[in-house]
N, C-alpha and C positions, 0 to 999 in steps of 0.2 A: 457603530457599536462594535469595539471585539468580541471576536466569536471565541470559545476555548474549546480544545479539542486536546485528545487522549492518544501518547503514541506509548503503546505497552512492549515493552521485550517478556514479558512474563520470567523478572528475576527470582532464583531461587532466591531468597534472603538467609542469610548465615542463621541457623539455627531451626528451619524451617525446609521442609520435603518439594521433592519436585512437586509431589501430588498439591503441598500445600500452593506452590504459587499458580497453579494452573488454579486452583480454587480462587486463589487470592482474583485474577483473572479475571475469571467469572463474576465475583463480587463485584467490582471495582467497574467493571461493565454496566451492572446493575444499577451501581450506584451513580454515575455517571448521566445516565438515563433519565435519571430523577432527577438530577441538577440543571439536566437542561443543556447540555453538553453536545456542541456540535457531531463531533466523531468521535470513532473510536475505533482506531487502527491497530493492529498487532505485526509485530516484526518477523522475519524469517531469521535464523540461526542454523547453523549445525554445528555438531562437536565441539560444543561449549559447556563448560559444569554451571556457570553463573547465568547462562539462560533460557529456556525448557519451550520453546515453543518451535520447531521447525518446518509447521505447517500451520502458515495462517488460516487458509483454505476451510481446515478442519475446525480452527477453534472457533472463524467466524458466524460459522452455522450454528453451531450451540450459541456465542454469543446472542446473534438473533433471534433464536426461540427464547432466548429470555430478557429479552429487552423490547420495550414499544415504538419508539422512532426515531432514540437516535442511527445517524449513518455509520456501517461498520466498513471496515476496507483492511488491505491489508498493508502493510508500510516496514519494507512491499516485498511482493513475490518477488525473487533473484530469478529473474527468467532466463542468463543463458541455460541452467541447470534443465530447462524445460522446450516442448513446444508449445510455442505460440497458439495452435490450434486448441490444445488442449486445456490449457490456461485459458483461453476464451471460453471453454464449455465448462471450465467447474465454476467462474463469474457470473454466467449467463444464469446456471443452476441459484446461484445464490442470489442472483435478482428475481428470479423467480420464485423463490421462495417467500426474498423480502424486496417486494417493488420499489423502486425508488430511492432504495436506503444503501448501495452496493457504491462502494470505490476499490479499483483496481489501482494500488500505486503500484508501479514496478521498478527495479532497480537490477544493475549491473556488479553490484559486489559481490563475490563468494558468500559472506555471510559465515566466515571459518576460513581455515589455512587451507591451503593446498591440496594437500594430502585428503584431507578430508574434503574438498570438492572434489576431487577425480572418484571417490566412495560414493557419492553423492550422484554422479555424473554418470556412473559405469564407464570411468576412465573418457568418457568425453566432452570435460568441461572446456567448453571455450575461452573463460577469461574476458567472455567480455567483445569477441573482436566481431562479432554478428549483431551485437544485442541493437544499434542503429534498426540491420533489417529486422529482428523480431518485435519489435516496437510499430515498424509501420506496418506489419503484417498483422497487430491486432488490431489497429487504427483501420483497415483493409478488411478484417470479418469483422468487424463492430456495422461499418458502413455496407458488407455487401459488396465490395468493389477490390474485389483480388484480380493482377493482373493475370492474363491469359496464361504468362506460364508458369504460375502459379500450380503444385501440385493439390493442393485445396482448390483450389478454382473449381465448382461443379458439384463438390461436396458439399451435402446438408450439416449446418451447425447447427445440433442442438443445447438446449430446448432453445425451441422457435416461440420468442417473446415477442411483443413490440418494444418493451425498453431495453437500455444497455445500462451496464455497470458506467460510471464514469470513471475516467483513465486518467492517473495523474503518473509523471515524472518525477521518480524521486532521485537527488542528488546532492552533490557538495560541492561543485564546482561548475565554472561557466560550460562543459560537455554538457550535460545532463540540462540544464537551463535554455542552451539554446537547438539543441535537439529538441527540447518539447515545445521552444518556439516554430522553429520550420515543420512541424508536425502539428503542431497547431490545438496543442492537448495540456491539461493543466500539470504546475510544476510545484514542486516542493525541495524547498530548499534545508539541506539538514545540517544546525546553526548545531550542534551537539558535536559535529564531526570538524566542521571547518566554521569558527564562531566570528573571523574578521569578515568577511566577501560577500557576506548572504547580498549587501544590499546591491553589490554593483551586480552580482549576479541576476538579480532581480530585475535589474535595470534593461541589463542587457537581455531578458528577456521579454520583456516588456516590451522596447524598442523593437526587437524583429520578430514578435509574433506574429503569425500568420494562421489570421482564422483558419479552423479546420474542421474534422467531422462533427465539433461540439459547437459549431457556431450557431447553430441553430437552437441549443439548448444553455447556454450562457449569454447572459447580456454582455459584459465585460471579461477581459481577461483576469484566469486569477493565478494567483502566486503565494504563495505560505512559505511560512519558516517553522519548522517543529525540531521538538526537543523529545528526549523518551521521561514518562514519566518516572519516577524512582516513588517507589511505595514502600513503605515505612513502617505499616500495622499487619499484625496477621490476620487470616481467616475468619470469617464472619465480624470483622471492626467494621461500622459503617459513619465512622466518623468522615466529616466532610474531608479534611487536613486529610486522606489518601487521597485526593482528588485533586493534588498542590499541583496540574498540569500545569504545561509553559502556556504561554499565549500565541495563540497563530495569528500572526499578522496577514490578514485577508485584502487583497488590493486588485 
């Protein structure tokens, strides 16, 4: 059976308030819940007028005070802009809120121009050329098993759960696919950005997966193609037809 799942940028829409689409947001959330809707992901952005959300982190947590079980996540935090240790404690926080319901995707694009990631960065975005090690460095406090020289090595992560957020790899290209193959953590492939390659990317991840710290908690490897959804109604419409998400193909 396909599963369908929600990837939101929270667009302003022409004629309507940033407040409204962060409301729209909410709804759409709501209403998703109700349908029976695998996920529900929210995008990162900066210094964009057409998209209002730049902190998934924050919107997720409202989302899940107001929703029952679908899984929220975020798609995904831009983590050179971040550390890695710290992005582990505000996921942890939000599976602890909501057990079992928590995806961390992460990605490497700015998510905005330049100029406004160095804004973003306090002038030190990296672009990307670290994002490899900050990647196995949450793969590394998800598990507990940071190397020795490691400056976390010794440091408590809090909050101290038994569960973890699960960690997906968002991407458009065979980098990002097969990174999260040799790491061994689930991948998302984004068919919106690059619409020809999803499948051989898929392929090629497939092919050299390499069980890793979720082996234990997935039977099979999995692999998705997402799209963002584009919402159409305003504030309080709970017609189904906002809810025209794409299809994730689950494999």
């Amino acid at each position: 059976m396909t599963r369908l799942s929600v990837l939101d940028q929270t667009p302003v829409i022409q004629g309507h308030t940033t407040a409204d689409a962060i409301a729209a947001t909410l709804d759409l959330a709501q209403l998703a819940d109700d349908l029976g809707y695998t996920r529900y992901w929210c995008a990162e952005h900066h210094g964009l007028y057409g998209v209002s959300n730049p902190c998934p982190e924050v919107m997720l947590a409202r989302i899940g005070s107001l929703t029952k079980r679908i899984r929220i996540g975020s798609g995904g935090v831009m983590l050179p802009y971040y550390s890695s240790f710290k992005v582990a404690e505000q996921f942890l926080m939000l599976e602890a809120l909501f057990p079992n319901r928590v995806d961390l995707g992460v990605g490497h694009a700015p998510g905005g121009d330049m100029r406004t990631a160095q804004a973003v960065a306090a002038g030190s975005y990296n672009r990307g050329d670290i994002f490899p090690q900050q990647v196995a460095k949450l793969v590394a406090l998800f598990d507990g098993k940071l190397p020795d020289d490691s400056l976390a090595r010794g440091v408590l992560l809090q909050p101290q759960i038994d569960t973890r957020p699960e960690l997906w790899m968002l991407g458009s290209s065979d980098f990002g696919g097969l990174l999260a193959a040799q790491l061994g953590i689930r991948f998302a492939f984004a068919h919106f950005i690059n619409a020809q390659y999803g499948h051989r990317v898929a392929e090629a991840y497939r092919e050299r997966f390499t069980a890793g710290h979720e082996e234990s908690r997935i039977s099979r490897r999995r692999c998705s193609s997402y799209a963002p959804i584009r919402m159409t109604k305003p504030r309080r419409s709970k017609k189904p037809s906002i809810c025209a998400a794409y299809k994730w193909r689950m494999g």
